[in-house]
C-alpha positions in Angstrom: -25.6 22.4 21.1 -21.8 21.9 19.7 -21.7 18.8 21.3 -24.8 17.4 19.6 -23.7 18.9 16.4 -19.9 17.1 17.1 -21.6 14.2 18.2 -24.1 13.7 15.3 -21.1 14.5 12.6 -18.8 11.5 13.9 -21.6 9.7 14.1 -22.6 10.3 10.3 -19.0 9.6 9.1 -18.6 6.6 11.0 -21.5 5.3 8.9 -20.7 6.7 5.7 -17.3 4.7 6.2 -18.7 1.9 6.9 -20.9 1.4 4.2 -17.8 2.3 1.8 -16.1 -0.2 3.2 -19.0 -2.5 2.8 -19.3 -1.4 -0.9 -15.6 -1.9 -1.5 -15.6 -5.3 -0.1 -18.6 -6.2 -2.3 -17.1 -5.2 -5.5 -13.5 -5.5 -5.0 -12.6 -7.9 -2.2 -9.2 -8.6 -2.9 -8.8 -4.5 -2.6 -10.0 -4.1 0.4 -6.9 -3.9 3.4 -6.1 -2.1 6.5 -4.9 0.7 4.4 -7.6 0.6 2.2 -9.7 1.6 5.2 -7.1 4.5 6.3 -7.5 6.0 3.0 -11.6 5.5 2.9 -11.7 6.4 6.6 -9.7 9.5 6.0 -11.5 10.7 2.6 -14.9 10.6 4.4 -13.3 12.4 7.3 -12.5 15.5 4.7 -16.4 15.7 4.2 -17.2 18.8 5.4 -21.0 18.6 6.6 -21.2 22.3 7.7 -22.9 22.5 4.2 -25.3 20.1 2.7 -24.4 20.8 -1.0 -20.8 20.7 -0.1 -21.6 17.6 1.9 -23.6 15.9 -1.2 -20.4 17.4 -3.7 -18.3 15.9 -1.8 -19.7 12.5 -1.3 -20.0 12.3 -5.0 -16.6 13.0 -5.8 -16.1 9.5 -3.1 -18.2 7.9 -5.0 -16.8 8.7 -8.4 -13.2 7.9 -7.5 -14.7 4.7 -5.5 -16.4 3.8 -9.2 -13.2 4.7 -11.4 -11.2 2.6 -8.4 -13.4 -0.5 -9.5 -13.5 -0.3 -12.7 -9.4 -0.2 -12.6 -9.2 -2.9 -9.9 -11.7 -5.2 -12.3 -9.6 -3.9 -15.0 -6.1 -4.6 -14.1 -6.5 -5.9 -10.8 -6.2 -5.0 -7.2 -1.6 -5.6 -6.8 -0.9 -3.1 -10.1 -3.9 -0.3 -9.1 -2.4 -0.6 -5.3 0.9 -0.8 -6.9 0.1 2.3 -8.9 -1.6 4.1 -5.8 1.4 3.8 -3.6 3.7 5.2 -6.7 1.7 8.0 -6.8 1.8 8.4 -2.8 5.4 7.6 -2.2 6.1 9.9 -5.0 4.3 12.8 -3.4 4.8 12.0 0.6 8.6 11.0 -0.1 8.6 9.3 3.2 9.9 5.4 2.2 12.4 5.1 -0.2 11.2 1.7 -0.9 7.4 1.3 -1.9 6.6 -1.4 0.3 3.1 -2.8 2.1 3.2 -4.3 5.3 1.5 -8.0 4.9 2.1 -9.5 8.3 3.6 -7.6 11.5 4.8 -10.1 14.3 6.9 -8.5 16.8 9.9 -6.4 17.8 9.7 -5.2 14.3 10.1 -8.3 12.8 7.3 -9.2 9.9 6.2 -10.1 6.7 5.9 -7.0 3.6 6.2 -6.9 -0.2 8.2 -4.5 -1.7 9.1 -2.6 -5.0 12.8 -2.5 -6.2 12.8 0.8 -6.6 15.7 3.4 -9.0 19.2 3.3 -8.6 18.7 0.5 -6.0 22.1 -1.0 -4.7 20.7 -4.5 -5.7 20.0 -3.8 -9.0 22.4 -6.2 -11.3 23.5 -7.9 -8.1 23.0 -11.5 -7.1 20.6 -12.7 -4.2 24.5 -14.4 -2.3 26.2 -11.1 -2.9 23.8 -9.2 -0.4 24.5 -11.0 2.4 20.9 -10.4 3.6 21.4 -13.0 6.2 23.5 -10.6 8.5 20.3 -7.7 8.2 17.7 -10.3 9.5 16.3 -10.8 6.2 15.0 -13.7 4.1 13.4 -13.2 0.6 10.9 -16.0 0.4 9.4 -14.7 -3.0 10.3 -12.7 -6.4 7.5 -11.3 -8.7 8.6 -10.1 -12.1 5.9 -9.2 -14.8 3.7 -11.5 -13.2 5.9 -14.8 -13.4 7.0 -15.8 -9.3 9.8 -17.4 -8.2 9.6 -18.8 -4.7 12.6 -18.8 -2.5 15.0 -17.7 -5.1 18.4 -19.2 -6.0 21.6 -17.4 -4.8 22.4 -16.3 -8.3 19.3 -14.8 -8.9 19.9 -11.1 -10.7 17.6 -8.1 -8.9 16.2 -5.9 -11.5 14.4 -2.8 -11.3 10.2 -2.9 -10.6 10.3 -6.5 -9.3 8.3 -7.3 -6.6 9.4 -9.6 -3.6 8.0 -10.8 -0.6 10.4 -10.5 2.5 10.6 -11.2 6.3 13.1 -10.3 8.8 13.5 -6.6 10.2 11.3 -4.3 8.7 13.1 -1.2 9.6 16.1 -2.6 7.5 14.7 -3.4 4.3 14.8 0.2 3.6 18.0 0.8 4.2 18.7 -2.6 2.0 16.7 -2.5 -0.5 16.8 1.3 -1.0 18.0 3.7 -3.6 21.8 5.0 -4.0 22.1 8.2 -2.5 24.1 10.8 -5.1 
């Protein structure tokens, strides 16, 4: 009887995952990611369905913070909500000192991500040549700041705080390069 009762509960939140993913591609397509799904597929895993009105509470609050995560996507769009999102995250987990997403992995660690400058960076005020980012394995093929991009910046380009650039090389050092000042 457990095993029926397991088996029917997976099978219940593999659906209701799927057709939140299938709503969230609908409205917001350009939302929807791999860790998009991690966050869905893990909220709908929280549903406890030992309960059918804490089941249905629960499944409303999904749906309410699914609705209120439209509205801001169509709002402001899907980079500053995610953007905000992982702010909030990083700021609560503490795990990565630089707010990053991972675009493209390709392999032995090496891959594409876009990344926040975050406080007291050591390249804040510093130009792009003065980094020697060559010697790390990295290459900064794109700068975002308040919505303007430069592609493939000039070596004396100035980092500020906030900006958002698009690197490949070794992932595991962009943290360590890109990364706040300890002290």
């Amino acid at each position: 009887m457990l095993e029926r009762i397991a088996r029917d509960r997976v099978a219940t939140l593999f659906l209701v995952t799927v057709a939140v993913l299938l709503l969230v591609g609908l409205v917001a397509p350009g939302f929807l990611s791999a860790g998009t799904a991690t966050i869905i597929g893990t909220l709908v895993a929280s549903i406890n369905t030992d309960s059918s009105f804490e089941t249905a509470a629960n499944l409303g609050v999904l749906i309410l913070v699914g609705l209120v995560t439209w509205f801001l996507v169509q709002r402001f769009g899907s980079l500053v909500v995610g953007d905000f999102i992982r702010r909030i995250l990083t700021g609560r987990i503490g795990s990565d000192r630089v707010p990053h997403e991972e675009l493209l992995l390709y392999k032995a660690g090496f891959g594409l991500t876009r990344i926040e400058i975050p406080k007291r960076s050591f390249v804040i005020g510093r130009q792009l040549q003065d980094l020697n980012l060559r010697a790390l394995n990295l290459q900064i093929l794109a700068v975002e700041d308040h919505g303007e991009v430069q592609p493939i910046p000039p070596p004396d380009f100035l980092f500020a705080q906030g900006q958002h650039l698009i690197v490949y090389g070794d992932l595991r050092k962009v943290q360590n390069a890109f990364g706040p000042v300890e002290g």
